[in-house]
C-alpha positions in Angstrom: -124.9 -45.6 -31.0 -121.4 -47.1 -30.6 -119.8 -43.8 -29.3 -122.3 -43.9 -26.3 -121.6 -47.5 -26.1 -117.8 -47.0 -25.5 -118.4 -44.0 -23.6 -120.7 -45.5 -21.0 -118.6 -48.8 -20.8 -115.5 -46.8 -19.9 -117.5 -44.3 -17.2 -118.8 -47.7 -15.6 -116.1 -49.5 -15.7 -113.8 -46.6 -14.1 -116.6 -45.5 -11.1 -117.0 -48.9 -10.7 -113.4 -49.4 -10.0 -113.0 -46.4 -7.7 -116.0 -47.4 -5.7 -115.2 -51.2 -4.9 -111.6 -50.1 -4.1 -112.5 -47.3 -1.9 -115.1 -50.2 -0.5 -112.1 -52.8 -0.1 -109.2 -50.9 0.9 -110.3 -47.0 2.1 -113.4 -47.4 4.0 -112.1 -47.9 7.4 -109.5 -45.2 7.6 -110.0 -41.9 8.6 -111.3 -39.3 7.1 -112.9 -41.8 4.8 -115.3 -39.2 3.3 -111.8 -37.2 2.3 -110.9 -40.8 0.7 -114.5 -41.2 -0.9 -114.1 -37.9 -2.6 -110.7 -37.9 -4.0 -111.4 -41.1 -5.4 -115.2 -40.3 -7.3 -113.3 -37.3 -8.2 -110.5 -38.3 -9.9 -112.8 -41.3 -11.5 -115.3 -38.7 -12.6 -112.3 -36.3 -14.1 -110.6 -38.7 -15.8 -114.4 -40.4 -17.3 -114.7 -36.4 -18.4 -111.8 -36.4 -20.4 -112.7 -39.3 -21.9 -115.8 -37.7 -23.3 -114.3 -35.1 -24.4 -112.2 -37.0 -26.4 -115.1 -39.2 -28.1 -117.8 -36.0 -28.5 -114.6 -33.7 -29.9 -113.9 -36.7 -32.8 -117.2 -38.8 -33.1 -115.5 -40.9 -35.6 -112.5 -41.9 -33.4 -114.1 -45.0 -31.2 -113.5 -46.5 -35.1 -110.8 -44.1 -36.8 -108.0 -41.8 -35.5 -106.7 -38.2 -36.7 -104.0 -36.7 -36.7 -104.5 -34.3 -33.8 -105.6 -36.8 -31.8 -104.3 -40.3 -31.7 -101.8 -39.0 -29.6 -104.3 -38.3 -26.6 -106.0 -41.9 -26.8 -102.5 -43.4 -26.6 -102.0 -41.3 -23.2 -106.0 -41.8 -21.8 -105.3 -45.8 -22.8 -102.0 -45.3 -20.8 -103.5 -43.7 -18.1 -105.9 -46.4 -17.4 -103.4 -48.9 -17.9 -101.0 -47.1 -14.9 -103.4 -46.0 -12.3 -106.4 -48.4 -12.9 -105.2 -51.5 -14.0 -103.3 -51.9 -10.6 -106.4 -50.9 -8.6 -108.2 -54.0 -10.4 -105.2 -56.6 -9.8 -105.5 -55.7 -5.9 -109.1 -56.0 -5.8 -108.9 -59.7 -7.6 -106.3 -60.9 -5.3 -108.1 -59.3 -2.0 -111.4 -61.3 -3.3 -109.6 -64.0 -3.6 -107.6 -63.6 -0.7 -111.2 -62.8 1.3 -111.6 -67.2 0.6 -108.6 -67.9 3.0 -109.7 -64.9 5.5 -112.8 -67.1 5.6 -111.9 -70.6 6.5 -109.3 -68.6 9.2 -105.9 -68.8 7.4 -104.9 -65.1 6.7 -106.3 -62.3 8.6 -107.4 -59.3 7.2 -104.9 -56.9 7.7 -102.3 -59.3 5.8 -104.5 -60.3 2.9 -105.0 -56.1 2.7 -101.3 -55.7 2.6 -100.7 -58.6 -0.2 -103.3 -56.8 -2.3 -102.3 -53.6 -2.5 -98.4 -54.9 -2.3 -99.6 -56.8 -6.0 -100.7 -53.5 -7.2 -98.5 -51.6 -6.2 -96.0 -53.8 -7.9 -97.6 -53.6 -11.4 -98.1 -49.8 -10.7 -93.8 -49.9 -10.4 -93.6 -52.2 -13.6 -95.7 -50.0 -15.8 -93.6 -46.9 -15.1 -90.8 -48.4 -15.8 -92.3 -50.2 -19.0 -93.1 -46.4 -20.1 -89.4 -45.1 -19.7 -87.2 -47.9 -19.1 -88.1 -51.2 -20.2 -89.3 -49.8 -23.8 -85.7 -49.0 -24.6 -83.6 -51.4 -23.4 -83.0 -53.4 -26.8 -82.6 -56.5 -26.6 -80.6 -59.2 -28.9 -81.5 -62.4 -29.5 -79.9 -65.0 -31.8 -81.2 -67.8 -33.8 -79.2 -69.9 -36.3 -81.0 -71.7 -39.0 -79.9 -74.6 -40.2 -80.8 -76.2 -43.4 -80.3 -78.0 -46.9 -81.2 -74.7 -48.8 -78.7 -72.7 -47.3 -76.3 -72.5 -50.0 -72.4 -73.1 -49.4 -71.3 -69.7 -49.8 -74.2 -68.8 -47.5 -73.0 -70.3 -44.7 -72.7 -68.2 -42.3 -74.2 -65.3 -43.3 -76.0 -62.9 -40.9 -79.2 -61.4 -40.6 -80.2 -58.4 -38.6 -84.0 -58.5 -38.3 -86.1 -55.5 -36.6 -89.9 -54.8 -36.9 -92.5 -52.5 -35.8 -90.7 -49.5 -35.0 -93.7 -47.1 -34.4 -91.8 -43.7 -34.9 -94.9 -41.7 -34.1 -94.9 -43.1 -30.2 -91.2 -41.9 -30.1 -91.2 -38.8 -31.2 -90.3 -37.9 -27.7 -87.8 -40.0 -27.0 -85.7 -40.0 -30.2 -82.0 -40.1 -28.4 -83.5 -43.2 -26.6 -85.2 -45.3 -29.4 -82.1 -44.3 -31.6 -80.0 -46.5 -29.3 -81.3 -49.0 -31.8 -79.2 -48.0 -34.2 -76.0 -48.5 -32.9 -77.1 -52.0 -31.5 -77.5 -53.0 -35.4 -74.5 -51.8 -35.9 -72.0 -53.6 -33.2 -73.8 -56.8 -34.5 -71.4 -56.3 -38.2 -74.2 -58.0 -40.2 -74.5 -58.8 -44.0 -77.8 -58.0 -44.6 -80.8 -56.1 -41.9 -84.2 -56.7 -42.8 -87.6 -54.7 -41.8 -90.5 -56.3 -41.5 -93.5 -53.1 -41.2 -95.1 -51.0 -39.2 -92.9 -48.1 -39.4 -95.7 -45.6 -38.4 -99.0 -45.7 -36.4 -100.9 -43.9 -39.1 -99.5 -40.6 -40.6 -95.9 -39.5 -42.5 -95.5 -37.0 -40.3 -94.7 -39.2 -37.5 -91.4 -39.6 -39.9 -89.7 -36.4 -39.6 -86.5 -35.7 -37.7 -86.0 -39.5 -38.6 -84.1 -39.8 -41.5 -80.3 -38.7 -40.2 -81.1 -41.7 -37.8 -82.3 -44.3 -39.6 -79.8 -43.9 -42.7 -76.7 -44.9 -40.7 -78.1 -48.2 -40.3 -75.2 -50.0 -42.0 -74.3 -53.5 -43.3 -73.0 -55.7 -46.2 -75.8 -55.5 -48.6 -78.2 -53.3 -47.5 -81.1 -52.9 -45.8 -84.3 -53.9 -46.9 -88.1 -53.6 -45.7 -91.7 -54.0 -46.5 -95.1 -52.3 -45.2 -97.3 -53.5 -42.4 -101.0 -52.9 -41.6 -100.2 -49.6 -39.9 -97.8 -48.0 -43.1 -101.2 -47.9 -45.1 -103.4 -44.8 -43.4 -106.2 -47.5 -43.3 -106.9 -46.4 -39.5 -107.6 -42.5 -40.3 -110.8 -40.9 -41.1 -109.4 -38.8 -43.9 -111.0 -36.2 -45.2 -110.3 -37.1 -48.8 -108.7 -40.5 -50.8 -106.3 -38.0 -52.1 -105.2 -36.9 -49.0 -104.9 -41.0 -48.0 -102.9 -40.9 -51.5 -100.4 -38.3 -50.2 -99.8 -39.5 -46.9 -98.8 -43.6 -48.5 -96.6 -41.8 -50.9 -94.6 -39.9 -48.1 -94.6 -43.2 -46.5 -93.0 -44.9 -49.4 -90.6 -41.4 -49.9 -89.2 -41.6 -46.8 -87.9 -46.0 -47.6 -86.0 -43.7 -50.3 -84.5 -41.4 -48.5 -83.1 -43.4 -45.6 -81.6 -45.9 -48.6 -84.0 -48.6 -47.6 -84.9 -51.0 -50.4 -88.8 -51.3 -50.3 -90.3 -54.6 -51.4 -93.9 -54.0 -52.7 -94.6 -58.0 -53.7 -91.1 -57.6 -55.5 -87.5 -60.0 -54.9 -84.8 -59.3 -54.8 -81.3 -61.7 -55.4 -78.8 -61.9 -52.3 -75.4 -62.8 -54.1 -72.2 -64.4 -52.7 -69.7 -66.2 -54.7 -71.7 -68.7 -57.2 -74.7 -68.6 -55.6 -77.9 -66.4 -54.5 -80.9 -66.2 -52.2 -83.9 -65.0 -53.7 -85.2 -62.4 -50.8 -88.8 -61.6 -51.4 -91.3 -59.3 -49.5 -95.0 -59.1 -49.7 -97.3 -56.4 -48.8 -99.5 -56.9 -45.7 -101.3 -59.8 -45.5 -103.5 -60.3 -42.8 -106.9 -62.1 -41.6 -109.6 -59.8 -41.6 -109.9 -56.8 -40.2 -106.6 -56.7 -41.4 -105.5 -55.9 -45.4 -104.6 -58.4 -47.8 -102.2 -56.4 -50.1 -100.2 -59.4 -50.4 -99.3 -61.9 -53.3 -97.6 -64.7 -52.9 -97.4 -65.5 -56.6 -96.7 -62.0 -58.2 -93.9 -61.4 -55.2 -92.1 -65.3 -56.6 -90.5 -65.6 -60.3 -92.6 -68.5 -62.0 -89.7 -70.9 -62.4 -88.2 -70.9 -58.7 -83.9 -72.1 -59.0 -83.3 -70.4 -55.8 -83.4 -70.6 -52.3 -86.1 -68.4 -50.8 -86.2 -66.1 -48.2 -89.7 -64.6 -47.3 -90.5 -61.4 -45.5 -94.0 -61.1 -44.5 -95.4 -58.9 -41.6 -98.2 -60.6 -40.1 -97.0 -64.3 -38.9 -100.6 -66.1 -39.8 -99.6 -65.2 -43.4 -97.4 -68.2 -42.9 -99.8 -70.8 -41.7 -102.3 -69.4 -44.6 -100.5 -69.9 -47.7 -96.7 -70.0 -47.1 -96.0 -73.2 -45.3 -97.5 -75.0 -48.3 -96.5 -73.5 -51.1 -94.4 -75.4 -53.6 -91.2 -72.9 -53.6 -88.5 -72.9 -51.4 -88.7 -70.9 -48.4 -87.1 -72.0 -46.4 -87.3 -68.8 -43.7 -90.3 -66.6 -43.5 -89.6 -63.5 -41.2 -92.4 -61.3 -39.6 -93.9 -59.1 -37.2 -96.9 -57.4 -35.8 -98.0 -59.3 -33.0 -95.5 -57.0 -30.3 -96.1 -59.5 -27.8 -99.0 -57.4 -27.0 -96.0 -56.0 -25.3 -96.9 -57.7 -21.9 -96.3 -60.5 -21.1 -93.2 -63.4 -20.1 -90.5 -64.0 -22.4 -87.4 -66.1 -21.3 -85.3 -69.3 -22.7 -87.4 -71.4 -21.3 -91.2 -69.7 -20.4 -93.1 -67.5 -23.0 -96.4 -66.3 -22.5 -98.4 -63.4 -23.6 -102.1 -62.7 -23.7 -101.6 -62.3 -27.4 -101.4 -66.0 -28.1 -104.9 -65.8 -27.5 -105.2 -64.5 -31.0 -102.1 -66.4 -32.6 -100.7 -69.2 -32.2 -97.5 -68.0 -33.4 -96.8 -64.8 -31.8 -93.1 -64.5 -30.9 -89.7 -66.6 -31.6 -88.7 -69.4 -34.2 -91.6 -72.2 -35.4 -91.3 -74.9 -38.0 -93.0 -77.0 -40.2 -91.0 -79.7 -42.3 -87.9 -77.9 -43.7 -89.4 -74.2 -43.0 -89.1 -71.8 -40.1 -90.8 -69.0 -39.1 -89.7 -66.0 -37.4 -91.7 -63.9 -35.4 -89.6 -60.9 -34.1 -91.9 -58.7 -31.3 -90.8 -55.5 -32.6 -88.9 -52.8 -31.3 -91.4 -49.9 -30.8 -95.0 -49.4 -29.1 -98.3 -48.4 -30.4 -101.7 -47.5 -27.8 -99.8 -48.2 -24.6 -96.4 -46.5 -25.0 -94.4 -48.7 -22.8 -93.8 -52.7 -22.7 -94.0 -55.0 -19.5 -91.7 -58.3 -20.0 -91.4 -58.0 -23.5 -88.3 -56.0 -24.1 -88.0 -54.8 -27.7 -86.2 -57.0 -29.9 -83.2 -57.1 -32.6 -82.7 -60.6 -33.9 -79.7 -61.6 -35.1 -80.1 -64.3 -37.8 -76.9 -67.0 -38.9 -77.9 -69.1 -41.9 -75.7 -72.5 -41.7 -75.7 -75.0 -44.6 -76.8 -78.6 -43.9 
């Protein structure tokens, strides 16, 4: 019953579309049947292939496979290029329609605002796709506190998150820009925070001469987000799930990664040490709780802490409050929904309807929280004012 559900929201919601913009904006020109046509035609094509994508995988409105999460990602892209456009210029031109009555803009003008507005985001989503996406940017935090040791001070952090290999397959000599931008930075230590895949361990291949030059002082070191798992495929057996998670975890190896799997490690310099942990994904439902706090910490805590956890609500649910510690918390997932406004001064993304911590530093008493808005994509294979991030961590002692 859901598939015809989706399927039927989608064809109204694209015929509807085509029909109140042809309505608004196409109705008066010539040729207007020629206008009419081309626009129930391409709304009725692209509403076919969208069947054809739900009745060729019935189970896809809740899982994707393999051969075929690849074509959602491009049918969601679609919409988001040609039709989400078409609906900004019909909100403004309604809106608009209020001053045309009480007689401060005349038609032709509000028309010309409209489509100007859609046009726009048109632009901007094209160059989200192959632009914007790969333009890597670096941004530095210093945190400052008593549990810094001494011999700490100073030390650097690279952090990235979300990388999303699969939706850069294409575009390998562009996303590897990364890379080198890790590099320039001479850090001590680079951390991953999850989500290295959309779903399958294939998506991983041709990665590995890339990844491994990733260089710095002690290493690099990651954990697994919600995506790393296979918990979004329909597989066709648990042993086939099995196989794919363990060429996950493989491929940590073979790029010299150190995986932690509610494991610590011990960052050493001089006389002292940071105990680095990582926890498996820990999420609010729908999303896994691999995660433990208290197997991932020793029982007797003598160290400074330093947590890496991919989902940020991790942090208000158990970290924050727990008796060791950590005093820095670094995570992931949220992407910024990868639209949105991100400056110095203004953030704002339509993912902070969902969490309250969704990008940049937070802090509660003597802790901070991190929340980097990853690097890659996943479903809409471009980003609109949320430029893919690197953070670049100093520790100071207070």
């Amino acid at each position: 019953m859901r598939l015809y559900v989706g399927v039927l929201s989608i064809a109204i919601f694209i015929i509807l579309i085509d029909l109140v913009f042809y309505y608004i904006f196409l109705r008066r020109k010539r040729k207007k049947k020629a206008w009419l046509a081309l626009s129930l035609g391409s709304g009725i094509l692209y509403t076919l292939c969208w069947i054809w994508l739900f009745s060729s995988s019935p189970e896809s409105y809740k899982y994707l496979q393999e051969d075929n999460y690849s074509l959602f990602f491009l049918a969601i892209s679609i919409m988001i290029i040609f039709y989400i456009p078409r609906l900004l210029a019909i909100l403004f031109r309604l809106i608009l329609f209020i001053f045309q009555i009480i007689n401060i803009l005349k038609r032709k003008p509000a028309q010309t605002i409209s489509l100007t507005i859609g046009v726009l985001f048109l632009v901007i989503s094209i160059l989200g796709i192959f632009v914007i996406r790969f333009q890597f940017r670096v941004i530095e935090q210093t945190i400052e506190s008593k549990h810094v040791p001494e011999s700490f001070d100073g030390y650097r952090i690279a952090q990235i998150s979300d990388l999303h290999l699969g939706t850069s397959e294409r575009f390998k000599r562009s996303f590897s820009n990364i890379v080198d931008r890790v590099n320039d930075l001479n850090v001590d230590a680079v951390f991953f925070t999850g989500d290295i895949v959309n779903n399958f361990a294939t998506e991983l291949n041709g990665w590995q001469n890339i990844l491994n030059k990733i260089e710095s002082k002690d290493g690099t070191y990651a954990i697994l987000g919600n995506h790393d798992y296979g918990d979004y495929v329909k597989w066709v057996s648990s042993h086939d799930k099995q196989l794919n998670f363990k060429a996950v975890l493989s491929f940590f190896e073979e790029i010299n990664w150190q995986l932690l799997r509610n494991e610590h490690k011990y960052l050493i310099r001089g006389n002292d040490s940071i105990l680095l942990a990582g926890v498996e994904n820990w999420g609010h439902p729908p999303f896994p709780q691999y995660g433990d706090l208290q197997k991932t910490l020793p029982d007797s805590l003598q160290h400074s802490v330093i947590l890496l956890s991919h989902d940020p609500s991790h942090w208000d649910a158990e970290v924050k409050r727990h008796e060791a510690p950590i005093f820095l918390t670094l995570a992931g997932h949220t992407h910024g929904f990868q639209f949105g406004i991100r400056s110095g001064s203004f953030n704002w993304s339509p993912v902070s309807l969902r969490y309250d911590k969704w990008g940049g530093l937070y802090k509660h008493q003597d802790k901070f929280l991190y929340v980097n808005i990853g690097a890659g994509t996943i479903g809409f294979p471009g980003r609109i004012g949320m430029r893919p991030e690197i953070t670049l961590i100093t520790l100071k002692a207070k």
